[in-house]
PDB file of N, H, CA, C and O in Angstrom:
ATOM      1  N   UNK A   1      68.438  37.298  32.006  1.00  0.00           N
ATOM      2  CA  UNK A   1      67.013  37.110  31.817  1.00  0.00           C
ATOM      3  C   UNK A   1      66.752  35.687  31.343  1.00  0.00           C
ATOM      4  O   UNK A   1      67.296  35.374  30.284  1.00  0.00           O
ATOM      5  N   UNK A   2      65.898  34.647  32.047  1.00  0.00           N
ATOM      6  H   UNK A   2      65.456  34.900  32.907  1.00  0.00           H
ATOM      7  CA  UNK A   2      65.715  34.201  31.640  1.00  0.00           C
ATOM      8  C   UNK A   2      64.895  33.571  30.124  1.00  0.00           C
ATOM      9  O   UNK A   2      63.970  34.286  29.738  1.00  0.00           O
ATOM     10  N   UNK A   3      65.158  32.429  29.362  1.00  0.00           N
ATOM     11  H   UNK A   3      65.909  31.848  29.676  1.00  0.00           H
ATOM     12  CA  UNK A   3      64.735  32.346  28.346  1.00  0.00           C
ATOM     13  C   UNK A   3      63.224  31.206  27.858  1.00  0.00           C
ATOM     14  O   UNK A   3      62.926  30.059  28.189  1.00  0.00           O
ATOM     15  N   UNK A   4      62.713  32.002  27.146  1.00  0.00           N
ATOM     16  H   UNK A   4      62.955  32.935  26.877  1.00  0.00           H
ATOM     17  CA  UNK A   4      61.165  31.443  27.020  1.00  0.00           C
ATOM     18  C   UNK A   4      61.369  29.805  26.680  1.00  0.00           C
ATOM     19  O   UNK A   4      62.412  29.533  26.086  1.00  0.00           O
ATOM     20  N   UNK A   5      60.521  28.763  26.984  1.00  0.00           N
ATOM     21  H   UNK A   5      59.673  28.984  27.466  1.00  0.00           H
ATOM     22  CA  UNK A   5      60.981  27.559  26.529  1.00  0.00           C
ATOM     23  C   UNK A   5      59.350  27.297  26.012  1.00  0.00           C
ATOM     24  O   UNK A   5      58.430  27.673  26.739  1.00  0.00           O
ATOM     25  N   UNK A   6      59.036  26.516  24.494  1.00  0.00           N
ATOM     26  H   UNK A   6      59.783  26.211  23.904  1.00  0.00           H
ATOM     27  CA  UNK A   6      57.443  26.222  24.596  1.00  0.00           C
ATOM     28  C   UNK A   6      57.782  24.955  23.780  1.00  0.00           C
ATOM     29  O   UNK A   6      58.767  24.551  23.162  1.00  0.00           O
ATOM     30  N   UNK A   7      56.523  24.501  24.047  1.00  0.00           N
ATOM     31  H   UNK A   7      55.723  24.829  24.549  1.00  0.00           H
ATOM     32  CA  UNK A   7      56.759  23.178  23.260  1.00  0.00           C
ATOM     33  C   UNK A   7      55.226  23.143  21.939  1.00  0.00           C
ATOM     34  O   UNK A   7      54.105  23.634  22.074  1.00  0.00           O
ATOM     35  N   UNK A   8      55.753  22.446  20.880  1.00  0.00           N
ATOM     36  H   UNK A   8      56.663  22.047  20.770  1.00  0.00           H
ATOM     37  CA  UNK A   8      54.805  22.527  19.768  1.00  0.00           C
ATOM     38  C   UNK A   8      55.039  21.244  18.557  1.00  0.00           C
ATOM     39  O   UNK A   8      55.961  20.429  18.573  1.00  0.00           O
ATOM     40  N   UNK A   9      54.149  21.313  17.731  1.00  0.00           N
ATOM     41  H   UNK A   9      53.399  21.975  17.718  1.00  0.00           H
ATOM     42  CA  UNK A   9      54.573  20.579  17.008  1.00  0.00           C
ATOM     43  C   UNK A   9      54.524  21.167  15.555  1.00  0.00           C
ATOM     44  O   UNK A   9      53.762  22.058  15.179  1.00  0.00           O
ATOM     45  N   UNK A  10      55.553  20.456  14.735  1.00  0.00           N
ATOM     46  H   UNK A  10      56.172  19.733  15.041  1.00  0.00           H
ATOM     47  CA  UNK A  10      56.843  20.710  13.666  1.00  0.00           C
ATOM     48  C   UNK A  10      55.931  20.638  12.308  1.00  0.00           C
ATOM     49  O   UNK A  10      55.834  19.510  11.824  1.00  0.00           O
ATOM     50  N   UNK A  11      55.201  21.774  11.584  1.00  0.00           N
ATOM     51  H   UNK A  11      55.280  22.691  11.977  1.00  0.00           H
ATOM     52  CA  UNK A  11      54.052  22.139  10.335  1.00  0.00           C
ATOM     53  C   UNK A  11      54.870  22.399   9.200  1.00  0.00           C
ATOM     54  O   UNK A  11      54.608  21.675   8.240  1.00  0.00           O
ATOM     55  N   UNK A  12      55.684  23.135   9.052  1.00  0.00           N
ATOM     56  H   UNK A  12      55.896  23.724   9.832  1.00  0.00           H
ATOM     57  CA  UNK A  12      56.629  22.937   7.874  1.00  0.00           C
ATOM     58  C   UNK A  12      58.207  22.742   8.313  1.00  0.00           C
ATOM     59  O   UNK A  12      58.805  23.145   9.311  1.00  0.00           O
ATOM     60  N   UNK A  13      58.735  21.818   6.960  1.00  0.00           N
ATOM     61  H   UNK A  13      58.249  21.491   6.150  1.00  0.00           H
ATOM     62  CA  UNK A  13      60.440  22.163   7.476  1.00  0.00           C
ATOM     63  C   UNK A  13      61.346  21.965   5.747  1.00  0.00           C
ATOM     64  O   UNK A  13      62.424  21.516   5.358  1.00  0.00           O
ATOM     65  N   UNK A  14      60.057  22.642   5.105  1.00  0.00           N
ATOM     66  H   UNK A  14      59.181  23.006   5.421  1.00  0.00           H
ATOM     67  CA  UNK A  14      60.685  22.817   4.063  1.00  0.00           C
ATOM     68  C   UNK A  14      61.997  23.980   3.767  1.00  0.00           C
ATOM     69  O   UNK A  14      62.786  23.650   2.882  1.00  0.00           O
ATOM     70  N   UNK A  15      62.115  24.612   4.103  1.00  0.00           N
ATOM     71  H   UNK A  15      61.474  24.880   4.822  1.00  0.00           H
ATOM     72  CA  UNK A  15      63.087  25.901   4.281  1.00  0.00           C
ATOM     73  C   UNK A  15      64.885  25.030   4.995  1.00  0.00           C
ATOM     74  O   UNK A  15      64.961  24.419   6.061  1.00  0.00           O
ATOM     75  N   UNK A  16      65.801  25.214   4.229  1.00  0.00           N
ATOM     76  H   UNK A  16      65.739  25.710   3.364  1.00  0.00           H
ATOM     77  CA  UNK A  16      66.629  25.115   4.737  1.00  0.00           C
ATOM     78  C   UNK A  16      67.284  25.256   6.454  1.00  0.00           C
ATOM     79  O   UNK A  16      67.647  26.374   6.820  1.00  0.00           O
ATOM     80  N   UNK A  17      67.334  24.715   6.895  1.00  0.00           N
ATOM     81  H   UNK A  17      67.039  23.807   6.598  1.00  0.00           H
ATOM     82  CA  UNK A  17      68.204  25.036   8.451  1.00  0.00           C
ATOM     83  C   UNK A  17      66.566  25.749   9.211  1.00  0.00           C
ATOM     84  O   UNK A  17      66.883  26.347  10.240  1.00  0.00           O
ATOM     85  N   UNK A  18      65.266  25.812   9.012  1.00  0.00           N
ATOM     86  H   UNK A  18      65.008  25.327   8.177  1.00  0.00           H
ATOM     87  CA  UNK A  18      64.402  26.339   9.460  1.00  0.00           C
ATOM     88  C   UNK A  18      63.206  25.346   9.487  1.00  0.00           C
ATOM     89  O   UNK A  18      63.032  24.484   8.626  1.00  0.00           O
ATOM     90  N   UNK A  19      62.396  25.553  10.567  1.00  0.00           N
ATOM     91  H   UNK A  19      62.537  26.253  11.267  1.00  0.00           H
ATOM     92  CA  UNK A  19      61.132  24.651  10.358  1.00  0.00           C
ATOM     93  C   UNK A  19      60.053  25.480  11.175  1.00  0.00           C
ATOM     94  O   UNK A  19      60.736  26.311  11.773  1.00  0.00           O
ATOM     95  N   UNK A  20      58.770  25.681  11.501  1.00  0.00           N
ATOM     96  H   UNK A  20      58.215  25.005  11.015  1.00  0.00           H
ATOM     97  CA  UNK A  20      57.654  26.239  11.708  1.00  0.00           C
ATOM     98  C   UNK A  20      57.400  25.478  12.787  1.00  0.00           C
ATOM     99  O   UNK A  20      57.481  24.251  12.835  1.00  0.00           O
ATOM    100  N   UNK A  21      57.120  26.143  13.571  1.00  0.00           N
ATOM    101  H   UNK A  21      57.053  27.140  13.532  1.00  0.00           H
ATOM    102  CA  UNK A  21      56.435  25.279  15.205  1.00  0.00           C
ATOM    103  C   UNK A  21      55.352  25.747  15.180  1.00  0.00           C
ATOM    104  O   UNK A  21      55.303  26.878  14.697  1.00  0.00           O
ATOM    105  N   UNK A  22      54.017  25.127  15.671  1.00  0.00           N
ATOM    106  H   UNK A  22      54.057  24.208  16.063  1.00  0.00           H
ATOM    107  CA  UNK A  22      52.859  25.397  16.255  1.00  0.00           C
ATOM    108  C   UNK A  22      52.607  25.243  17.977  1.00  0.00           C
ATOM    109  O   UNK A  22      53.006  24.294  18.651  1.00  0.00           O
ATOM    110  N   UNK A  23      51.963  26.245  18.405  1.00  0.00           N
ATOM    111  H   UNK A  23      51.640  27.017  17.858  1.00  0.00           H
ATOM    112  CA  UNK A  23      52.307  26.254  19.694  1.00  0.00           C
ATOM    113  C   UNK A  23      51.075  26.703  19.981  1.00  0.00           C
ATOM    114  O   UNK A  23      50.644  27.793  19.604  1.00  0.00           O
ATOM    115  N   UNK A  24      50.232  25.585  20.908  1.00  0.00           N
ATOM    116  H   UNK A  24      50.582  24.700  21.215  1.00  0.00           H
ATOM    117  CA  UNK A  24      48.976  25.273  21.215  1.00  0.00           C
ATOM    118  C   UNK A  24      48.765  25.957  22.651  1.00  0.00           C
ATOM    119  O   UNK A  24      49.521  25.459  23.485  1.00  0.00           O
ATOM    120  N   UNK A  25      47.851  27.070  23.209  1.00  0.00           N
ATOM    121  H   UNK A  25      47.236  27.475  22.531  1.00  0.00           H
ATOM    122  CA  UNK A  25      47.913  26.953  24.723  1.00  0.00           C
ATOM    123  C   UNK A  25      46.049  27.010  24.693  1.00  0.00           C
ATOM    124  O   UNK A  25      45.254  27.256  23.786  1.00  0.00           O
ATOM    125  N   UNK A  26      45.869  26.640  26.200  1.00  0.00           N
ATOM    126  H   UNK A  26      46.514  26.441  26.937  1.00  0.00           H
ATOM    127  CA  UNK A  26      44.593  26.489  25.990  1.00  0.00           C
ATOM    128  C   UNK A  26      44.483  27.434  27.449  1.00  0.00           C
ATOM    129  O   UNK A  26      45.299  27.342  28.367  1.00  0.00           O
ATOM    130  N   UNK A  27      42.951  28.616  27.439  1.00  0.00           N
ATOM    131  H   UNK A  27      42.289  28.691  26.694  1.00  0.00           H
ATOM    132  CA  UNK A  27      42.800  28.918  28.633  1.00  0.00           C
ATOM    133  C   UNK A  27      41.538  28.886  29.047  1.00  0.00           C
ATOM    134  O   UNK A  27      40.727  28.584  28.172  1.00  0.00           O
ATOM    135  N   UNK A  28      41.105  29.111  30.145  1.00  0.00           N
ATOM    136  H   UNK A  28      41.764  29.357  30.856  1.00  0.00           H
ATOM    137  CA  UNK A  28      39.522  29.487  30.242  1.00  0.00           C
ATOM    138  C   UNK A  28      38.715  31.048  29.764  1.00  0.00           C
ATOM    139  O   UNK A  28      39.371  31.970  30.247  1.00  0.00           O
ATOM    140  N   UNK A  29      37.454  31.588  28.936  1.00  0.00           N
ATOM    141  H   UNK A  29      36.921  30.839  28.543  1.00  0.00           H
ATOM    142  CA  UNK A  29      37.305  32.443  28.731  1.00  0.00           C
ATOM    143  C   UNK A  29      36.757  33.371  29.702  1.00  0.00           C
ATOM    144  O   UNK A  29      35.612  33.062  30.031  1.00  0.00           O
ATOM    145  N   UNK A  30      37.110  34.171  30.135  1.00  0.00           N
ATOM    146  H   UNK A  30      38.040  34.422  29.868  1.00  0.00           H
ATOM    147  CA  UNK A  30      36.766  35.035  31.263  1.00  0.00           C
ATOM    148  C   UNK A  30      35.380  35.242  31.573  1.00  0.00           C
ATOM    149  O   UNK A  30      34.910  35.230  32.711  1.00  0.00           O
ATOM    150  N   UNK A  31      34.885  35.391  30.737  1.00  0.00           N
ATOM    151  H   UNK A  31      35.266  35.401  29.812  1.00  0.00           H
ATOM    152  CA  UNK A  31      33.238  35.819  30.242  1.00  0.00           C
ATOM    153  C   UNK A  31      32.562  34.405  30.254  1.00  0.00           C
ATOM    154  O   UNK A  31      32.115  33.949  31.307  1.00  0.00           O
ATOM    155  N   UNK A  32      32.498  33.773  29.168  1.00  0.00           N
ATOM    156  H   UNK A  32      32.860  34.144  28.313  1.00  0.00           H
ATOM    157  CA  UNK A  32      31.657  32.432  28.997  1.00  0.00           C
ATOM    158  C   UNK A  32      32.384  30.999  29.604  1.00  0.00           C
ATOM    159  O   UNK A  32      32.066  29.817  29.468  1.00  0.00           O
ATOM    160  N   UNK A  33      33.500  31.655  30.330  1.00  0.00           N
ATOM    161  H   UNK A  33      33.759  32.615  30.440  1.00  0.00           H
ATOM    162  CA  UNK A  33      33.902  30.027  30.946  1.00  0.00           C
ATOM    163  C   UNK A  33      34.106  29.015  30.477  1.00  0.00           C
ATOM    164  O   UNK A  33      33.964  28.023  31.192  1.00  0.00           O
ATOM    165  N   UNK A  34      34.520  28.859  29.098  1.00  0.00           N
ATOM    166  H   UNK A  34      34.636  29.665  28.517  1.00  0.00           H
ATOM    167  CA  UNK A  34      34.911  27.587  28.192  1.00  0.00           C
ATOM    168  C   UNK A  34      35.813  27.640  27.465  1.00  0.00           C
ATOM    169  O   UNK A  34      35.871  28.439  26.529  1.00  0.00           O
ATOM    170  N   UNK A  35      37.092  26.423  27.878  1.00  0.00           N
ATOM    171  H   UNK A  35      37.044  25.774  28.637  1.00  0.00           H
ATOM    172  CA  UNK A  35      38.148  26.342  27.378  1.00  0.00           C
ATOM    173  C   UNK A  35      38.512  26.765  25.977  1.00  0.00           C
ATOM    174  O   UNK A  35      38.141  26.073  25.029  1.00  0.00           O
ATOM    175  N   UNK A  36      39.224  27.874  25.792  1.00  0.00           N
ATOM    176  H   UNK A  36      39.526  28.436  26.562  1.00  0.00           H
ATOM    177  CA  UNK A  36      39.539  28.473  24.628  1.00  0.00           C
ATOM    178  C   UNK A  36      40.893  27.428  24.148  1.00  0.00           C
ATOM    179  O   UNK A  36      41.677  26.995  24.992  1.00  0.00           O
ATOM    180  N   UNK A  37      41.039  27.054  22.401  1.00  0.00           N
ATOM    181  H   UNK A  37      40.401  27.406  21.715  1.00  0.00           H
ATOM    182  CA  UNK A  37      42.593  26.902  22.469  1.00  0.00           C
ATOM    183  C   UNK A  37      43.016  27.672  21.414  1.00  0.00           C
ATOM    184  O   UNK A  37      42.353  27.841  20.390  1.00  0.00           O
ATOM    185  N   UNK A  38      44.059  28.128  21.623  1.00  0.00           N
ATOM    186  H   UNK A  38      44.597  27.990  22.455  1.00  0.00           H
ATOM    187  CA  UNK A  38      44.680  29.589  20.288  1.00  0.00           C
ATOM    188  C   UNK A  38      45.453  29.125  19.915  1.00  0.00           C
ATOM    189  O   UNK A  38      45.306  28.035  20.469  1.00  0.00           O
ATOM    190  N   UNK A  39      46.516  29.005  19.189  1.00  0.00           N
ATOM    191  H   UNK A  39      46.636  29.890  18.739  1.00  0.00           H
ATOM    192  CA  UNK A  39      47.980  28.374  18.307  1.00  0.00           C
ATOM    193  C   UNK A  39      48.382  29.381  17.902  1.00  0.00           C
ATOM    194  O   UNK A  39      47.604  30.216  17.441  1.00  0.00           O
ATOM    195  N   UNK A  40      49.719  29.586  17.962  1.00  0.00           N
ATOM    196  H   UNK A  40      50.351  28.908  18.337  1.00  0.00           H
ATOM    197  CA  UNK A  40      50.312  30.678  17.100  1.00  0.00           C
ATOM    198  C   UNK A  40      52.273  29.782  16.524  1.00  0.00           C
ATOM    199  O   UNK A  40      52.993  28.924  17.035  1.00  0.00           O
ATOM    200  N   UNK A  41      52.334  30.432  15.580  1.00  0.00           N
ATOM    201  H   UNK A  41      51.749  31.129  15.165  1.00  0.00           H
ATOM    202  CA  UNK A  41      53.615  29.781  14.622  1.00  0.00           C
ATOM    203  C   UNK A  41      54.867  30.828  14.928  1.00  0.00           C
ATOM    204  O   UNK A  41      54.944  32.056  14.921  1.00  0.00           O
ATOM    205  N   UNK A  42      55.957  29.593  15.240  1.00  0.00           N
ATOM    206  H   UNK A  42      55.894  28.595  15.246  1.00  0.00           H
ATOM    207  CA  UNK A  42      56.712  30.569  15.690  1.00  0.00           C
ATOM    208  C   UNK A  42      57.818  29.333  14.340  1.00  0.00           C
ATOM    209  O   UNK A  42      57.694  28.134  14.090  1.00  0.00           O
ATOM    210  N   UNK A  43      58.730  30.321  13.831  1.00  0.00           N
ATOM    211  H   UNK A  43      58.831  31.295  14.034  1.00  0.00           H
ATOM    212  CA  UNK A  43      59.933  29.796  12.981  1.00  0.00           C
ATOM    213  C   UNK A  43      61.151  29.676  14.140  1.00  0.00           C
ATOM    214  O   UNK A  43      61.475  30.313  15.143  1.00  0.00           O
ATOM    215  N   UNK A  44      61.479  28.873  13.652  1.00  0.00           N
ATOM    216  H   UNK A  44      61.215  28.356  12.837  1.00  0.00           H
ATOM    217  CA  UNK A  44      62.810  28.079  14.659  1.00  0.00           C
ATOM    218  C   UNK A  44      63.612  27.638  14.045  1.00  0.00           C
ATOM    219  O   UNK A  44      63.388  26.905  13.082  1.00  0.00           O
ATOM    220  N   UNK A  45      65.064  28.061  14.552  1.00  0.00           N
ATOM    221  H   UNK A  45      65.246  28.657  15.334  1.00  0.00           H
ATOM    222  CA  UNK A  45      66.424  27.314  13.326  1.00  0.00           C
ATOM    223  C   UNK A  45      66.778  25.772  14.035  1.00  0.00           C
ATOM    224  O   UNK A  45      66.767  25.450  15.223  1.00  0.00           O
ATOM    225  N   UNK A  46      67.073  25.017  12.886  1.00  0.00           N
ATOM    226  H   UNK A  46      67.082  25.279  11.921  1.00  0.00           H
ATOM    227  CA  UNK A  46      66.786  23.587  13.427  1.00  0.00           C
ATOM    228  C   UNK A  46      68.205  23.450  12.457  1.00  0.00           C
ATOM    229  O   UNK A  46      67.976  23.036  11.321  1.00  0.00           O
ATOM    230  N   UNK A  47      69.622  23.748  12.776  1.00  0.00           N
ATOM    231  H   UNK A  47      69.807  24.084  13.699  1.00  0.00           H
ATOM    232  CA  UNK A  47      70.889  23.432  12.480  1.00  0.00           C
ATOM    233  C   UNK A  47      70.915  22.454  11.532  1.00  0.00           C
ATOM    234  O   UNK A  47      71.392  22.562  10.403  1.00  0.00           O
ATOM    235  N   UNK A  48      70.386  21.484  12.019  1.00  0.00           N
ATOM    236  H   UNK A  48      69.998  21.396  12.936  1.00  0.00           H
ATOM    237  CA  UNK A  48      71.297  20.040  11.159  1.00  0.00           C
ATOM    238  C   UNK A  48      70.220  19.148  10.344  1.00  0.00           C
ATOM    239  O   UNK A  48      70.442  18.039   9.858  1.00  0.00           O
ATOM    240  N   UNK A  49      68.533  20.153  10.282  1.00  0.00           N
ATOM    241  H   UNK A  49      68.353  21.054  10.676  1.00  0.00           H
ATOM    242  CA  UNK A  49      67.629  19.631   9.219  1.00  0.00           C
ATOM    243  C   UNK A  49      67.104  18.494  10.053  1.00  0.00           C
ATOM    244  O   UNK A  49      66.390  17.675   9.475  1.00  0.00           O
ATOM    245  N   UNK A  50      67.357  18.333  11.318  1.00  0.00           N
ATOM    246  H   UNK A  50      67.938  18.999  11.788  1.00  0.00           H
ATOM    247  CA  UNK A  50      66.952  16.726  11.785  1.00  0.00           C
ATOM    248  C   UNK A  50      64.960  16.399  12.088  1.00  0.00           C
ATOM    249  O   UNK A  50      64.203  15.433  12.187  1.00  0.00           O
ATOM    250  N   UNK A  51      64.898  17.717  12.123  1.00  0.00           N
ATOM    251  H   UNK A  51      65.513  18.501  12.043  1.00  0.00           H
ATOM    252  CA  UNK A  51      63.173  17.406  12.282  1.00  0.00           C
ATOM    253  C   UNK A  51      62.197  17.452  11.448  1.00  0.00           C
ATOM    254  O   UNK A  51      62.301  18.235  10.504  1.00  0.00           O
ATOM    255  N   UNK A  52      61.052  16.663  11.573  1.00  0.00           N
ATOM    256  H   UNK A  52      60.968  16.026  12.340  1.00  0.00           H
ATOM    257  CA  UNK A  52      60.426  16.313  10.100  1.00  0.00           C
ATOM    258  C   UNK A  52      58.650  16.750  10.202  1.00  0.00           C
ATOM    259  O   UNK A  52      58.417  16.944  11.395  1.00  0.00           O
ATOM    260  N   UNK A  53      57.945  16.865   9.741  1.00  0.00           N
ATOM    261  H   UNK A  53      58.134  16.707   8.771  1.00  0.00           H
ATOM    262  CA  UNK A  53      56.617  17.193   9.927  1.00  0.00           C
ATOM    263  C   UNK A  53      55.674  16.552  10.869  1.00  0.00           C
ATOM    264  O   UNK A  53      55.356  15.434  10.466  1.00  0.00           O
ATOM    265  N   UNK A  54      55.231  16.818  11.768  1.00  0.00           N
ATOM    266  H   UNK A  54      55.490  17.727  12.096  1.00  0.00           H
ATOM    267  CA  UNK A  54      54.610  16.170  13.015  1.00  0.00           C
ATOM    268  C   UNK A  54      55.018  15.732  14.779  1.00  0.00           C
ATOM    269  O   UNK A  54      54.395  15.459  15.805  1.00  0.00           O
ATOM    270  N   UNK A  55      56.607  15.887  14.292  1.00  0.00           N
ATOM    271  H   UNK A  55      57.113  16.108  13.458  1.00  0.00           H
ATOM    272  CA  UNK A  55      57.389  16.168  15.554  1.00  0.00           C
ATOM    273  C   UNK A  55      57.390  16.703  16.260  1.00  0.00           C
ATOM    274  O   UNK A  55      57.759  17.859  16.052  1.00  0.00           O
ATOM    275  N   UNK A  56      56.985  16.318  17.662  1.00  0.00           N
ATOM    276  H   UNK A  56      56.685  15.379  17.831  1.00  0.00           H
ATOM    277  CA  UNK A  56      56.903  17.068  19.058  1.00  0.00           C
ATOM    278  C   UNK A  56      58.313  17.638  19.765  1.00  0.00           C
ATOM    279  O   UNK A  56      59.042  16.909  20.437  1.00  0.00           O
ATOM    280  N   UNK A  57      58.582  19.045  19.511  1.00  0.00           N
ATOM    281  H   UNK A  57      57.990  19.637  18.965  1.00  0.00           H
ATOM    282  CA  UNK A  57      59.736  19.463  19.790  1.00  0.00           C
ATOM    283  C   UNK A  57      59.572  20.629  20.962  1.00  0.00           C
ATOM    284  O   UNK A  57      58.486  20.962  21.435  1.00  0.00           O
ATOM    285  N   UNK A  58      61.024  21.255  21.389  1.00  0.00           N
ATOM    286  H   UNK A  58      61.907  20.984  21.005  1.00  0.00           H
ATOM    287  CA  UNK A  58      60.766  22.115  22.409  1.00  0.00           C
ATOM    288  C   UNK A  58      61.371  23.434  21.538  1.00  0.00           C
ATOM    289  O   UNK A  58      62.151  23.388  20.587  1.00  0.00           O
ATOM    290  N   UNK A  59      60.835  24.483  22.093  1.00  0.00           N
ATOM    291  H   UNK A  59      60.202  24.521  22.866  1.00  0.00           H
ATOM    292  CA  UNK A  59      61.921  25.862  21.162  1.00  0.00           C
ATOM    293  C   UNK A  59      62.271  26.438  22.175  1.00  0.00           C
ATOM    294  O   UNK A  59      61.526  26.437  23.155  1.00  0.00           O
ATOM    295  N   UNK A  60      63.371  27.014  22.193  1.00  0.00           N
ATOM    296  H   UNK A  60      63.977  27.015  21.396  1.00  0.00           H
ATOM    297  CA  UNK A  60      63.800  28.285  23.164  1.00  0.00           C
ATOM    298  C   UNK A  60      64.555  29.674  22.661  1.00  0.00           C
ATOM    299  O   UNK A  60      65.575  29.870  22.000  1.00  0.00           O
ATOM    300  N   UNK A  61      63.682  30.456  23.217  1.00  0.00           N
ATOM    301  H   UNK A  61      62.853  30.297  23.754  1.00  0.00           H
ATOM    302  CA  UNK A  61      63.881  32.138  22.625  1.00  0.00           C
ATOM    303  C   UNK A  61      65.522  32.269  22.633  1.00  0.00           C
ATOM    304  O   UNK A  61      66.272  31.643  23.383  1.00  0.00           O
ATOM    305  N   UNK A  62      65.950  33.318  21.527  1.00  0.00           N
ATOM    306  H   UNK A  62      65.341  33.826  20.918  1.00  0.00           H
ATOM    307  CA  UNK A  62      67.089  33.556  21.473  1.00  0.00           C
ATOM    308  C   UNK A  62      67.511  34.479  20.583  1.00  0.00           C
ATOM    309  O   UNK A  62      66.640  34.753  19.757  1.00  0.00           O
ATOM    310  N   UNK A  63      68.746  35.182  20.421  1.00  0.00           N
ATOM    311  H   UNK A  63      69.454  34.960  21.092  1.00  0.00           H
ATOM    312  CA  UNK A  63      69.166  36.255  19.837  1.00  0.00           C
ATOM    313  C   UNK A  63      68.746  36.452  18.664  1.00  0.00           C
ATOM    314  O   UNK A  63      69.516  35.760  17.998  1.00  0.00           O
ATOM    315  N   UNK A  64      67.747  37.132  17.673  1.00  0.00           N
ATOM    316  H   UNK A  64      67.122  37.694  18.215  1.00  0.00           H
ATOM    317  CA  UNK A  64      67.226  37.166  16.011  1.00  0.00           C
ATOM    318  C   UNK A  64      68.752  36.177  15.041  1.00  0.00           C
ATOM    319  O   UNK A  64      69.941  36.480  15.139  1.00  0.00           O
ATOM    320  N   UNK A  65      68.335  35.345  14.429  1.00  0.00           N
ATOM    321  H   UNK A  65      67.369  35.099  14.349  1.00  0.00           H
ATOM    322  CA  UNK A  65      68.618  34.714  13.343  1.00  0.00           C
ATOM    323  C   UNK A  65      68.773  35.106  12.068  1.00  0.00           C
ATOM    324  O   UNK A  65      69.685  34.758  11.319  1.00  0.00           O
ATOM    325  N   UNK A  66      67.666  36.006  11.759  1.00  0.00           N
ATOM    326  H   UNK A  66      66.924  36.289  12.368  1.00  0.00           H
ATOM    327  CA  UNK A  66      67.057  36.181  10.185  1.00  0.00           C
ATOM    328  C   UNK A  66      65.920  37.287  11.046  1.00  0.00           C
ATOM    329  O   UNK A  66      65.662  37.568  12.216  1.00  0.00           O
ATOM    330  N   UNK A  67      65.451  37.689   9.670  1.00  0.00           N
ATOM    331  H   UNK A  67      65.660  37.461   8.720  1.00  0.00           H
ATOM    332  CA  UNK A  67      64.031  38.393  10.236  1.00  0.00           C
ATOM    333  C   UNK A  67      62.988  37.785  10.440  1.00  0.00           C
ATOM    334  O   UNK A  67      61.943  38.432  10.513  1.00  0.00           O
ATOM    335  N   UNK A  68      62.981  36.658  10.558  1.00  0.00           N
ATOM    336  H   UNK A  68      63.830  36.133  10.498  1.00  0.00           H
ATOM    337  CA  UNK A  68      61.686  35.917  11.187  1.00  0.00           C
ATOM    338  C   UNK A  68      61.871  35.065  12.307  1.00  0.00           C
ATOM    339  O   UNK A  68      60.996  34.880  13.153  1.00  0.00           O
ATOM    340  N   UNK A  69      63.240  34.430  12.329  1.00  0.00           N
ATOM    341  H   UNK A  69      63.950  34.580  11.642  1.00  0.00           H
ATOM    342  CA  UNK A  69      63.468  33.624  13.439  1.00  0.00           C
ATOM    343  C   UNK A  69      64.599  34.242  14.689  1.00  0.00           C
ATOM    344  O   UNK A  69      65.771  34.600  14.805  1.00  0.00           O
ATOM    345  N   UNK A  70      63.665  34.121  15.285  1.00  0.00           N
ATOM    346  H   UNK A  70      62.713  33.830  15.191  1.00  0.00           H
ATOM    347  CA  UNK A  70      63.745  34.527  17.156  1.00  0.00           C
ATOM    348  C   UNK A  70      63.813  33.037  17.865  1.00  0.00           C
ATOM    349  O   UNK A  70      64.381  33.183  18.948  1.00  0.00           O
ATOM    350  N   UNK A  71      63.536  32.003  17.709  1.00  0.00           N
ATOM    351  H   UNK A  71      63.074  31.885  16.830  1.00  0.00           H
ATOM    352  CA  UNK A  71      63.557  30.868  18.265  1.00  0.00           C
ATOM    353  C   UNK A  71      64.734  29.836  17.563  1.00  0.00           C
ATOM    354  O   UNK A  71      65.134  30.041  16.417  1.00  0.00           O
ATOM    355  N   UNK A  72      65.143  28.910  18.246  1.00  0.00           N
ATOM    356  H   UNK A  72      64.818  28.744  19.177  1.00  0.00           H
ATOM    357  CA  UNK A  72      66.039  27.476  18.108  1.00  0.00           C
ATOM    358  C   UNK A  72      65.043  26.129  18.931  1.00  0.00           C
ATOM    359  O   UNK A  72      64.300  26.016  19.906  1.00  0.00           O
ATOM    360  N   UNK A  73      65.564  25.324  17.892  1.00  0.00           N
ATOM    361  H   UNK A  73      66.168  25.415  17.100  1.00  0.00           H
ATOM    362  CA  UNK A  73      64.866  24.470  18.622  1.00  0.00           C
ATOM    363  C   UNK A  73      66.289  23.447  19.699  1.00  0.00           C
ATOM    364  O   UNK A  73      67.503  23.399  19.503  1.00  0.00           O
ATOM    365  N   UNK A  74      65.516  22.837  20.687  1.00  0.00           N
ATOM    366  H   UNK A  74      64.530  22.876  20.846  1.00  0.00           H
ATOM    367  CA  UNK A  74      66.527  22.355  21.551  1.00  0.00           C
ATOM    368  C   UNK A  74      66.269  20.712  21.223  1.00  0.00           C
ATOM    369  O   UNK A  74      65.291  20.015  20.953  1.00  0.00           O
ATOM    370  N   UNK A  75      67.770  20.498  21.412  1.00  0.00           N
ATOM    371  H   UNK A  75      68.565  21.064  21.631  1.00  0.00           H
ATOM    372  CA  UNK A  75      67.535  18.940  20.398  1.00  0.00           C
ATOM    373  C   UNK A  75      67.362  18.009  21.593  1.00  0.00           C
ATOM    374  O   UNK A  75      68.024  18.187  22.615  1.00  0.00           O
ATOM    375  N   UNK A  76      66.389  16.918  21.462  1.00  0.00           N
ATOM    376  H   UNK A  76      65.851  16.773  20.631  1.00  0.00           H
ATOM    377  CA  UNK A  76      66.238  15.893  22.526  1.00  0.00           C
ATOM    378  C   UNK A  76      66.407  14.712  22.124  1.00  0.00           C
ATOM    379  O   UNK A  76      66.307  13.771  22.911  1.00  0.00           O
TER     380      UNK A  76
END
């Protein structure tokens, strides 16, 4: 199966080996026809602490971590 890839940017990374992604999508509203945008926070293990607050990163889904993190981030 393939694996989810999103891209967001990096809101907390206070937590050891963990940092908070925000992940922006924007759609049209079915009804009133004007670009909606929603965000939702996904926790991501970030190994080696390298990312810092405001960083445009990618995450990709993967085997549970912890009980909150389902995502890794992929290093570029």
């Amino acid at each position: 199966m393939p694996k989810r890839i999103l891209q967001g940017t990096v809101t907390s990374d206070k937590n050891a080996q963990t940092v908070t992604v925000s992940v922006e999508r924007r759609f049209t509203h079915p009804v009133l026809k004007k670009t909606i945008r929603k965000s939702k926070k996904y926790r991501a293990h970030d190994a080696n602490d390298q990312f810092k607050v405001g960083d445009v990163v990618r995450i990709r889904e993967c085997a549970p971590i912890s009980k909150t993190k389902r995502w890794e981030v992929i290093a570029e």
